[in-house]
C-alpha positions in Angstrom: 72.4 8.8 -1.6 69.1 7.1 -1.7 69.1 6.5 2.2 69.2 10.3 2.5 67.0 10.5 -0.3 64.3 8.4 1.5 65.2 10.2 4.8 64.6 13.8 3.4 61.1 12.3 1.7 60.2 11.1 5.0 60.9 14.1 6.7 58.9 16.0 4.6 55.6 13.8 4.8 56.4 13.9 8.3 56.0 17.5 8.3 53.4 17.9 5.9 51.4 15.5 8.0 51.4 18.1 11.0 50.8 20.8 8.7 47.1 18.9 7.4 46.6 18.2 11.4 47.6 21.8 11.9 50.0 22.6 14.7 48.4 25.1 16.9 50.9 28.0 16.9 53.5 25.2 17.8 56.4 25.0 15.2 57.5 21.7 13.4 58.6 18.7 15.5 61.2 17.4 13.1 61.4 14.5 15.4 57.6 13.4 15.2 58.3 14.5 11.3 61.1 11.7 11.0 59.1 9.4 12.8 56.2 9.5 11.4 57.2 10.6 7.9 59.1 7.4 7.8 56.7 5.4 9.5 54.0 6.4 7.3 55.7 6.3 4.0 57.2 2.4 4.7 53.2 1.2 6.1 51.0 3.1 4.4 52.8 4.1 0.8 54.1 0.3 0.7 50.8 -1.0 1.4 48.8 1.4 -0.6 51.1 1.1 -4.1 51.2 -3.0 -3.5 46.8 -2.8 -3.4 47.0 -0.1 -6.3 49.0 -3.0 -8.1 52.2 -0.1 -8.7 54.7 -2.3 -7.1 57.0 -0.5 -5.2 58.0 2.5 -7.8 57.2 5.9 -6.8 53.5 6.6 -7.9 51.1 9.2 -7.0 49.3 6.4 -5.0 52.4 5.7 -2.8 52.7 9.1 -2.1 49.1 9.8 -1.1 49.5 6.7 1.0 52.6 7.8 2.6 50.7 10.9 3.6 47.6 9.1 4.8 50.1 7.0 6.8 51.9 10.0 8.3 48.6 11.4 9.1 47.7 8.4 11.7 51.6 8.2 12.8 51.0 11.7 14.3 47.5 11.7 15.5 48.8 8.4 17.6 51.5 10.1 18.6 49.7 13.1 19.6 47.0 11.4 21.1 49.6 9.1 23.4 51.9 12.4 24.2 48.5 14.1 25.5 47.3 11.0 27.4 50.6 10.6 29.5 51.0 14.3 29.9 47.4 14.1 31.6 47.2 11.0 33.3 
């Protein structure tokens, strides 16, 4: 149950990240959303809670971190999706 759990949460950053980047009339890429939702949340929610000094229980500075992370995930991706389809 928690591997779902954490899959699900992931997922949603994910998408919630390309909802703050906005998604130009495109719908959601749950793929990028997986990705980068889990991505994000392991890099930037671990690293963010273990600076915060909230260990590695879910906080409100884990989740903004998660989010921050999924953020860059995506922009990266986006940015290396663009740059291969043009070059």
């Amino acid at each position: 149950m928690l591997i779902l759990g954490i899959i699900l949460f992931g997922m949603l950053i994910g998408a919630g990240a390309q909802l703050i980047l906005g998604r130009h009339g495109r719908p959601i890429d749950w793929t990028m959303a997986f990705v980068s939702g889990l991505l994000g949340s392991f890099v930037g929610g671990l690293l963010i809670s273990l600076l915060s000094g909230d260990g590695i229980e879910l906080r409100a500075s884990g989740v903004i971190g998660s989010i921050v992370g999924a953020v860059l995930v995506t922009l990266a991706w986006t940015a290396l999706r663009n740059r291969s389809a043009h070059g």
